[in-house]
N, C-alpha and C positions, 0 to 999 in steps of 0.2 A: 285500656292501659294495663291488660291484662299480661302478667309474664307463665310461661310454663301450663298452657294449657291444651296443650297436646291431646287431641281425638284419635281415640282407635274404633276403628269399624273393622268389622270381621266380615267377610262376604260369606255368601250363601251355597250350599252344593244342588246346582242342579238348577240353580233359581232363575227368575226373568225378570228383566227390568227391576234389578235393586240398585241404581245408581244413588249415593253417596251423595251429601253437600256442606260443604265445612267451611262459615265464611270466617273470614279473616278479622285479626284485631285491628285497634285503634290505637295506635302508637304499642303496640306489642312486643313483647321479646321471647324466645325459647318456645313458640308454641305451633312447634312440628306436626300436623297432622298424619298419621299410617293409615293406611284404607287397602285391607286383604282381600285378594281377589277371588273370585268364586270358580265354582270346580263345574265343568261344561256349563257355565249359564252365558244368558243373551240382554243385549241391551243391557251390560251393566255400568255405564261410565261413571264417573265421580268426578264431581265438581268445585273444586277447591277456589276460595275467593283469598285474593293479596289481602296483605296487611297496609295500614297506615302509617309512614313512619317508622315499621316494623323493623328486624333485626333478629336474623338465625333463626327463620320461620319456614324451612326445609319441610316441602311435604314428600311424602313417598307413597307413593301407589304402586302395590305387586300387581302381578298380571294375573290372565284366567287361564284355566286350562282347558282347552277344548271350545273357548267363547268367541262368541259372533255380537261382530257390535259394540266394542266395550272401549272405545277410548273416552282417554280420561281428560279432562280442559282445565290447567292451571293458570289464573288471572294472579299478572304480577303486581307486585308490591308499588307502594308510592313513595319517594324517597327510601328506600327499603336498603336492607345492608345482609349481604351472607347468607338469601335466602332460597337458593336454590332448591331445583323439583328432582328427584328419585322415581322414574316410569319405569318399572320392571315389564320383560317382554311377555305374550302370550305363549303357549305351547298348542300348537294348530289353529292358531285362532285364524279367524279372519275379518276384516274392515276394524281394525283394532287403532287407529291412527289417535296419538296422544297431543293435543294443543296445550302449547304453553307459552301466555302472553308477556314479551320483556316489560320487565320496571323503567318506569319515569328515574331518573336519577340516582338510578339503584348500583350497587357495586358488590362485586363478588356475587352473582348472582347464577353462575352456568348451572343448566338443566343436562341430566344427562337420566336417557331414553336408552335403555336394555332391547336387542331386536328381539324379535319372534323365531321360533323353532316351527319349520314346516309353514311360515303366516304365509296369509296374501294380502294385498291392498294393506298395509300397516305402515305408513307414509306417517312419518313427525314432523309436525311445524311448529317451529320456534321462533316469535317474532320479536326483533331485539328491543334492546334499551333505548331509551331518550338521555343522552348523556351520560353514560352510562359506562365502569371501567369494571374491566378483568370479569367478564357475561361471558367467556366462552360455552356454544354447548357440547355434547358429547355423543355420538347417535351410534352406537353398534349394530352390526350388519344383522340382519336377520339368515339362517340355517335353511339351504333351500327354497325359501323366500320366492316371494313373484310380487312385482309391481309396487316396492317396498319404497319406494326416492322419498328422502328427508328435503324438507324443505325450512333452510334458516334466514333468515330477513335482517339484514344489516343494521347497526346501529346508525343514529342519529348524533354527531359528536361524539363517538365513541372512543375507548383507547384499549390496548390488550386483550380485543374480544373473540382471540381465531375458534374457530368452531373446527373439531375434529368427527368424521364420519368413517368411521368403518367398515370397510366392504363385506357383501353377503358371499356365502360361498354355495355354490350352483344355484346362483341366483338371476333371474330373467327382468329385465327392464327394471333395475336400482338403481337408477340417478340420480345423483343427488343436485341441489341448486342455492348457490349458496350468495344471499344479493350483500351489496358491498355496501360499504358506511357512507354516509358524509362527515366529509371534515375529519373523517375518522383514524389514525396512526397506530400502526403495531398487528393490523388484523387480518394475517394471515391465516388462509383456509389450507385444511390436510383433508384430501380422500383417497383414505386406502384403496385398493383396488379389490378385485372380485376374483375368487375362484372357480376356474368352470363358469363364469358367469356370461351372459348373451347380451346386448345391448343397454351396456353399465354406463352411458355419457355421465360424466359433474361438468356441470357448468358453474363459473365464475364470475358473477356482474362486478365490473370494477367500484372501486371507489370514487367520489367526488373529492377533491383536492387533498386524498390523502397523502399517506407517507409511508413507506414501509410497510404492505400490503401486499407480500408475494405472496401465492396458492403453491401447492403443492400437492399433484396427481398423483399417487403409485399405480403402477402398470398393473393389466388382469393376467391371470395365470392361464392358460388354455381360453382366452376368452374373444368375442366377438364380436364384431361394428362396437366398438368401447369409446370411439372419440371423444375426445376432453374440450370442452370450448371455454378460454379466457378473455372475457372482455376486458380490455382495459381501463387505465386511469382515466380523469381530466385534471390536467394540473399536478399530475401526483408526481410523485419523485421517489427515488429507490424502490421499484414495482414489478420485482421479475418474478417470472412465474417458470417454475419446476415440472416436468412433465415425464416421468416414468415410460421405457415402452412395455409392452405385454410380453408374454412367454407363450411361440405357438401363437402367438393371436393374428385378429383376421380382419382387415378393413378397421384400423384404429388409428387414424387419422386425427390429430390434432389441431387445433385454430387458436391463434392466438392470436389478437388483435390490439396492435399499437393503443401508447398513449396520444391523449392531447396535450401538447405543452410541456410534456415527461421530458423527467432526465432520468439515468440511471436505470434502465428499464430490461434489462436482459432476457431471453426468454431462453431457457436450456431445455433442449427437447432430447431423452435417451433413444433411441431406436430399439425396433420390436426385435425377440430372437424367434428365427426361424418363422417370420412373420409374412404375411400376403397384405400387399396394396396399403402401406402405411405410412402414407404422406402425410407430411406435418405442414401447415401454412402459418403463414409468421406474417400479417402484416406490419406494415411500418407506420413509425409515428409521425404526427403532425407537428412540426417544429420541436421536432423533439432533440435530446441530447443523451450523446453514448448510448446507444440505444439498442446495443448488438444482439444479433441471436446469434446459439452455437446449437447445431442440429448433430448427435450423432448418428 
C-alpha cells in the first residue's frame, strides 16, 4: 500500500550481466521505477514486476550503449490505472528487444519503446490489455537498424488502444505486426513507413466483431518488396484500411482482405511514384455492405 516509492538503479560502465529487478506494490501509487543503463555492457536486462491495484506506476528504462543482450521485461499491472513503460533505445546495440506485458483491466496504460541507433535483432513486444481502454503503444524506428519488427498483440475487449510504429530509416526487414482485438472499437493501427528501407511488410490481423478499426500504412521512400497485408474484420463495421504507396519503390504490393459480415469497409490504396510491379489486391467481403475500394 506503498505510495511514492520510486527505485533508481544506476547501471554499470563496461559491466556483464547486472540485470536490475524491481517488483511492484500492492495497491500502490506514484512508485515509478528508473533503471540507467550501462555503457558497452552485456546481458544486462531489468526486470520490472506490475503493481496491484496500482496507479501512475510508470517505469523507465534507458538503454545501453554499445550492449549485447540487454532487454528489458515489463509485467503489467492488475487493475492498474496510468501506468505506463518508458524503454529508451540502445546505441549499436544488439538482441536488445524490450517485453512489455498488458494490464488485466488497466487504463491509460501505453508503453512507448525508443528504437536503437545502428541495432540489430531489437524487435518489441507488447502484449495488450484484458479490458482495457486508451493502452495504446508507441515503438520508434530504429537508425540504420536490421531485423528490428515490433510486434503488438491486441487487446481483449478493448477500446482506444491504436498502437503507433514508426518506420526505421535504411532499415532492412522492419515489419511490424500488429494483432487486432476482440470486441474491440476505436483501434486503429499507424505504420509509418521506412527510409531507404528493404523488405518493411506491417501486417494487420483484423478484429473480431469490432468497430471502427481502420490501419493506416505510410508508404517507404526509395524502398523495396514493402507490401502491407490487412486482414480483415468478422462482423466489424466502419473497417477501412489506408494504404500509402512508396516513392521510387519496387514490388510493394498491397493485400487487403475483406470483412465477414462487414459494413462500411473501404479500403483506399495510394499508388507508388515512379514505382515497378506494385499491385494492390483487394479482396471482397462476405455478405458484406458498401464495401468499396478506391485504388489510385
Amino acid at each position: 500500500n506503498g505510495s511514492l516509492n520510486g527505485n533508481l538503479n544506476n547501471g554499470t560502465a563496461n559491466g556483464n550481466n547486472n540485470g536490475n529487478v524491481n517488483k511492484g506494490d500492492f495497491n500502490g501509487m506514484l512508485n515509478g521505477n528508473i533503471n540507467n543503463g550501462t555503457n558497452n555492457g552485456n546481458s544486462n536486462g531489468n526486470k520490472n514486476k506490475g503493481n496491484k491495484n496500482g496507479k501512475e506506476n510508470g517505469n523507465e528504462n534507458k538503454g545501453h550503449d554499445n550492449g549485447n543482450s540487454n532487454g528489458n521485461s515489463n509485467v503489467g499491472n492488475l487493475n492498474g490505472k496510468e501506468n505506463g513503460n518508458k524503454n529508451k533505445g540502445n546505441g549499436n546495440g544488439n538482441v536488445n528487444g524490450n517485453q512489455n506485458k498488458g494490464d488485466k483491466n488497466g487504463k491509460k496504460n501505453g508503453n512507448k519503446n525508443v528504437g536503437d541507433d545502428n541495432g540489430n535483432l531489437n524487435g518489441n513486444l507488447n502484449n495488450g490489455t484484458s479490458n482495457g481502454v486508451e493502452n495504446g503503444n508507441l515503438n520508434n524506428g530504429s537508425t540504420n537498424g536490421n531485423n528490428n519488427g515490433n510486434v503488438n498483440k491486441g487487446d481483449f475487449n478493448g477500446m482506444r488502444n491504436g498502437n503507433e510504429n514508426n518506420g526505421t530509416y535504411n532499415g532492412n526487414a522492419n515489419g511490424n505486426k500488429n494483432k487486432g482485438n476482440k470486441n474491440g472499437k476505436e483501434n486503429g493501427n499507424k505504420n509509418k513507413g521506412h527510409a531507404n528501407g528493404n523488405t518493411n511488410g506491417n501486417e494487420n490481423v483484423g478484429n473480431l466483431n469490432g468497430k471502427e478499426n481502420g490501419n493506416m500504412n505510410e508508404g517507404n521512400s526509395n524502398g523495396n518488396v514493402n507490401g502491407n497485408i490487412n486482414k480483415g474484420n468478422k462482423n466489424g463495421k466502419k473497417n477501412g484500411n489506408k494504404n500509402k504507396g512508396n516513392s521510387n519503390g519496387s514490388l510493394s504490393g498491397n493485400k487487403n482482405e475483406g470483412n465477414e459480415n462487414g459494413s462500411y469497409n473501404g479500403s483506399n490504396n495510394n499508388g507508388s511514384y515512379n514505382g515497378l510491379v506494385n499491385g494492390n489486391e483487394n479482396i471482397g467481403d462476405d455478405n458484406g455492405n458498401y464495401s468499396g475500394n478506391n485504388n489510385l
